[in-house]
C-alpha positions in Angstrom: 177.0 -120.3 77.0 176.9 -123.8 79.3 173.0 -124.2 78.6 169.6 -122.6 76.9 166.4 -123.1 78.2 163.7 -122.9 76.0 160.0 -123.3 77.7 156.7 -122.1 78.1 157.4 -118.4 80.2 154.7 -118.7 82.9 154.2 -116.4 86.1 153.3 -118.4 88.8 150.4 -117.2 90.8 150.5 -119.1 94.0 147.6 -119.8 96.6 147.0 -121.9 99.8 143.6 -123.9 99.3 142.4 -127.6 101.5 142.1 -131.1 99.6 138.1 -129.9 99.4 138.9 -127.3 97.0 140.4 -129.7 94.6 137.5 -131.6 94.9 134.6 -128.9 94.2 136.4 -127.8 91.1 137.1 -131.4 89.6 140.8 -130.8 90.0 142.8 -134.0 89.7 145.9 -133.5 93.1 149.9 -133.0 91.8 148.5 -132.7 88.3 149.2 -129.6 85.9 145.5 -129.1 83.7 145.4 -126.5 81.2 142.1 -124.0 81.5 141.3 -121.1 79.3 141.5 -117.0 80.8 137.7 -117.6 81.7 138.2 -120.6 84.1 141.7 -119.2 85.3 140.1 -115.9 86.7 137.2 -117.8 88.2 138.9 -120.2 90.3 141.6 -117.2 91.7 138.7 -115.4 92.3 137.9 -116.6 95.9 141.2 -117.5 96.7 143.9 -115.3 98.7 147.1 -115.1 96.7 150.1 -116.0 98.6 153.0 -114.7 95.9 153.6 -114.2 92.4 156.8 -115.4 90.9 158.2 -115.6 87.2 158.1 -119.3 86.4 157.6 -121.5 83.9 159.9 -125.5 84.5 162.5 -124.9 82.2 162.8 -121.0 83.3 162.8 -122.1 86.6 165.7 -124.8 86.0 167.7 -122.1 84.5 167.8 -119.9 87.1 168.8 -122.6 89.4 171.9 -122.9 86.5 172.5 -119.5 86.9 172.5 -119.1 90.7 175.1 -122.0 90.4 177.2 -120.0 88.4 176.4 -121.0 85.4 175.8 -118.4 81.9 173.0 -119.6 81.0 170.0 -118.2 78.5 166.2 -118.8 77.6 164.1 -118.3 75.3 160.2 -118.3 76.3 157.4 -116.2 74.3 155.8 -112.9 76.3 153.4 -110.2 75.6 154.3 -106.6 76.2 152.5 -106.5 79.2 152.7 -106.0 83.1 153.2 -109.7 83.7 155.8 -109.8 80.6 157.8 -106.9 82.4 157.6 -108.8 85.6 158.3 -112.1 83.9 161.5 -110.3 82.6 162.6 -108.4 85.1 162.7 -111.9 87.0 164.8 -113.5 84.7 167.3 -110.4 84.4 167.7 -110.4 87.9 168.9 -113.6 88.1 171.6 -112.6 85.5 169.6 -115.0 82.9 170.2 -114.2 79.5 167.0 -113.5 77.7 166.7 -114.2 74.0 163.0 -113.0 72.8 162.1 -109.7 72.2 158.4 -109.2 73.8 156.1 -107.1 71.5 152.3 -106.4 72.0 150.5 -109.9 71.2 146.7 -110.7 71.4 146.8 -113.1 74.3 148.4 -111.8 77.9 151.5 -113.7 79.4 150.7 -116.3 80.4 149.8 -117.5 83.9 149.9 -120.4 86.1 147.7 -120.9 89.4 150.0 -123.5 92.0 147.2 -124.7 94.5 149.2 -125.4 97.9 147.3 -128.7 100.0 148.2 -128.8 103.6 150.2 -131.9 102.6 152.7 -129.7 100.5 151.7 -131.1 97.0 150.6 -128.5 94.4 148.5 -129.0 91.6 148.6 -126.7 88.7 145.8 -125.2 86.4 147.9 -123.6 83.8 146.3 -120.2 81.2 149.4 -120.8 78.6 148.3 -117.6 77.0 151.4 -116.0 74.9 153.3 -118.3 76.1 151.4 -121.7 74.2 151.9 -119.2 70.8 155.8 -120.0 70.2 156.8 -120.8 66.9 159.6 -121.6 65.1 160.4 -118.0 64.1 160.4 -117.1 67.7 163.4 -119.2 68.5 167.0 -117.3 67.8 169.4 -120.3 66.0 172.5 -117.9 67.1 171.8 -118.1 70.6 171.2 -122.4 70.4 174.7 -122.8 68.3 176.3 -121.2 70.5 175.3 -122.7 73.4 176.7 -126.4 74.6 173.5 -127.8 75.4 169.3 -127.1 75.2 167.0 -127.8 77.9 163.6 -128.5 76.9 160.2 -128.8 78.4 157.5 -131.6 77.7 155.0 -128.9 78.6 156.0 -127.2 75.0 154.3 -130.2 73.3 150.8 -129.2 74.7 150.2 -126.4 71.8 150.7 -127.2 67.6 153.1 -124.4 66.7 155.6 -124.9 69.3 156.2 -128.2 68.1 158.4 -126.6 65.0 160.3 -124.1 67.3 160.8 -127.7 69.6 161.8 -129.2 66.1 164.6 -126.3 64.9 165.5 -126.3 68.5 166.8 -130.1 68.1 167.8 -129.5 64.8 170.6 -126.8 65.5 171.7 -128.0 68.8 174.9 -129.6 70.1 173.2 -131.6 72.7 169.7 -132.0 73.9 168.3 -132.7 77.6 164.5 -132.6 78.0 162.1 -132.9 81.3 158.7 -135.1 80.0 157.1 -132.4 82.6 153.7 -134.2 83.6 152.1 -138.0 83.6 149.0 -135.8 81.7 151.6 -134.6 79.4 153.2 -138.5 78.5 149.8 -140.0 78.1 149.0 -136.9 75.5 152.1 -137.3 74.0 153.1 -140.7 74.1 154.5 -141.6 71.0 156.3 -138.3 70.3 158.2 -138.6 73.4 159.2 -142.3 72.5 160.5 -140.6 69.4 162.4 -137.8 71.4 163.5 -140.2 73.9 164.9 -142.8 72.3 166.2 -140.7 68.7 167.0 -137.1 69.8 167.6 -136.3 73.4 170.9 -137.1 74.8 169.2 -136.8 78.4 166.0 -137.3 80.0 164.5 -136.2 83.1 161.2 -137.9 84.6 159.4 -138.8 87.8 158.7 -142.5 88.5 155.1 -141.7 87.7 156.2 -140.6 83.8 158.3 -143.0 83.2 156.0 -145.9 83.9 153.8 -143.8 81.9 156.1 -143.8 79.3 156.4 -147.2 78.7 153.4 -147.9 80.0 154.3 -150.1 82.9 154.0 -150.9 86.7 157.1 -152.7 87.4 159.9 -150.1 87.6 162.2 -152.9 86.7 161.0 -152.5 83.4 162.0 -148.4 83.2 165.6 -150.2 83.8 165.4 -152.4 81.4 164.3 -149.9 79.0 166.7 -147.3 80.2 169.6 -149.6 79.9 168.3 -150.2 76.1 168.1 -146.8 74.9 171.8 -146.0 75.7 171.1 -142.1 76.8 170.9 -140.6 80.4 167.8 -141.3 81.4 167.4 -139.6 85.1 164.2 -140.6 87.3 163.3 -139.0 90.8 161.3 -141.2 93.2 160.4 -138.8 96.1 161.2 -140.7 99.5 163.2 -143.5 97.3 165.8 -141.0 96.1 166.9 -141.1 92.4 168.5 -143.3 89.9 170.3 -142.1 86.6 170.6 -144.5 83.6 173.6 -144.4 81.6 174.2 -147.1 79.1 174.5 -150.1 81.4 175.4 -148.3 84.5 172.6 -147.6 87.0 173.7 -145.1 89.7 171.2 -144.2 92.5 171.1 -141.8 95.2 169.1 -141.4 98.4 166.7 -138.5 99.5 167.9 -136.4 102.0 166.0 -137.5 105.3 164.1 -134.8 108.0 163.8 -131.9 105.8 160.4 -129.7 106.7 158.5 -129.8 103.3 156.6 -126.6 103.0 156.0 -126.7 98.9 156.8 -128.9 96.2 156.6 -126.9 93.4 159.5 -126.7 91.5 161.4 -130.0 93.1 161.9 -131.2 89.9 163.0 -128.1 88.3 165.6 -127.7 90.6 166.7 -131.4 90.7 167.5 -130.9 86.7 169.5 -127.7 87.6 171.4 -129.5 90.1 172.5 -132.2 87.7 172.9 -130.6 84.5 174.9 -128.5 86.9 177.2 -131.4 87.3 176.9 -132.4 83.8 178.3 -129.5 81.9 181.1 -128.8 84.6 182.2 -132.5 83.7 181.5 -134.0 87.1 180.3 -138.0 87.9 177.0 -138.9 87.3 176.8 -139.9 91.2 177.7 -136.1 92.1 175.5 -134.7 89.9 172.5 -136.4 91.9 173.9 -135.7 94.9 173.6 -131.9 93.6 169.9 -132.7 92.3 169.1 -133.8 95.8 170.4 -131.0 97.1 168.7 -128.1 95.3 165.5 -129.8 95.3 165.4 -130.5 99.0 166.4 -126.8 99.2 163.4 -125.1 97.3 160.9 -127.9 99.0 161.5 -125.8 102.1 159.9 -122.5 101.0 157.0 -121.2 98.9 157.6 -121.0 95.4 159.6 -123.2 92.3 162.6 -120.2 92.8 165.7 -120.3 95.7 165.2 -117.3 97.5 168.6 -115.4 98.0 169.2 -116.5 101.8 168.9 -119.8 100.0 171.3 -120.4 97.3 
């Protein structure tokens, strides 16, 4: 198997609101906040729902692999419930393999409400449910040894227990690539992703925002710098500035693709990481496997939801 996800498995509820929504319910725009079942169902409850969708960043990352062409697996913790079996089902379909077995748990899948702005950002209020209960016995060592690489997810680090299955996960893997997910997420976490980046992750995704976060800068001559230092792939997307991979003392960069109709950003990092992991584990330059970053996320930016739609791949 090319790659193993392993993330938080998340169905994706998604909803068109205006910038005054955000502000009546305290939510902070293009951020991901985690609320409990109570909060979840009160904010969906006076909004019209536009779709629902398996996702989770890592899941959706893999099936990007997978509609590449890629064999690809992931492991993500579900309850034996309706939005388990459609969290499944979503994955299978995509010809994902899928390494948990779901069995009744006390907490329901769990969800995530994407709130659409007319401007195409989305901001995320997250009820990790099941999904926040991984452990380390959840994850299947068989199924990381015998893949080539593990894709992680910053979002794991939100919860105490999955930190172990995150742990055995590095442990008993060939190679390790990682998205920090979320500025919220790096300020949180701050000093365990220092750990990860610089000591156990062979690649790194971020967004400007995260990695100035990271290092806690504002000069992004200084994520350079420190890219160049920690002599890993470190991969940074910049929106209208394109991206830039890190590699050792190389610096690569690649431009955004220009008059594209943004409709939805969810997911444009997601699919950037499939794109160039794409690249990566079918041996290509690290210029190419931008280029393909670029290209599946300016793909899913033009539809509704973090998944390419079949008429799309």
């Amino acid at each position: 198997m090319k790659i193993l996800g392993i993330g938080n498995a998340i169905v994706d509820v998604i909803c068109k609101i205006d910038d005054k929504f955000l502000l009546e319910n305290q939510l902070t725009k293009s951020s991901m906040k985690l609320v409990d079942e109570f909060e979840f169902n009160k904010l969906l409850s006076s909004l019209k729902i536009e779709d629902t969708v398996s996702g989770g960043s890592v899941a959706n990352s893999i099936v990007g692999l997978s509609q590449l062409g890629n064999k690809v697996g992931f492991i993500g913790k579900i309850n034996d419930d309706n939005l388990g079996k459609k969290y499944e089902d979503g994955l299978k379909k995509e010809n994902v393999s899928y390494f948990y077995s779901k069995k009744k748990e006390s907490l329901t899948t769990g969800t995530c409400l994407i709130l659409v702005t007319p401007d195409s950002e989305r901001t995320m209020c997250t009820f990790l449910g099941t999904a926040g209960k991984i452990n380390d016995e959840d994850v299947d060592i068989n199924s990381i040894k015998n893949s080539e690489m593990i894709f992680l997810e910053g979002y794991l680090w939100d919860e105490g227990e999955p930190k172990k299955a995150f742990e055995k996960a590095i442990l008993n893997s060939h190679k390790v690539a990682m998205s920090l997910s979320d500025s919220f997420c790096v300020e949180r976490h701050k000093n365990h992703f220092l750990e990860l980046v610089k000591n156990k992750l062979d690649i790194v995704f971020a967004n400007e925002q995260e990695a100035m976060s990271l290092i806690e800068t504002r000069d992004f001559k200084d994520v350079i710098t420190f890219g160049k230092k920690i002599k890993k792939i470190f991969v940074i997307t910049r929106g209208e500035k394109g991206s830039i991979a890190i590699n050792g003392d190389q610096v690569i960069e690649h431009g955004a693709k220009k008059n594209i109709k943004i409709i939805d950003l969810t997911g444009a990092g997601d699919l950037f990481a499939a794109g160039f992991l794409h690249g990566y584990v079918n041996n290509l330059p690290i210029k190419e496997n931008l280029s393909l970053g670029t290209e599946m996320s300016s793909k899913v930016i033009q539809q509704i939801g973090a998944r390419l739609n079949n008429n799309e791949k």
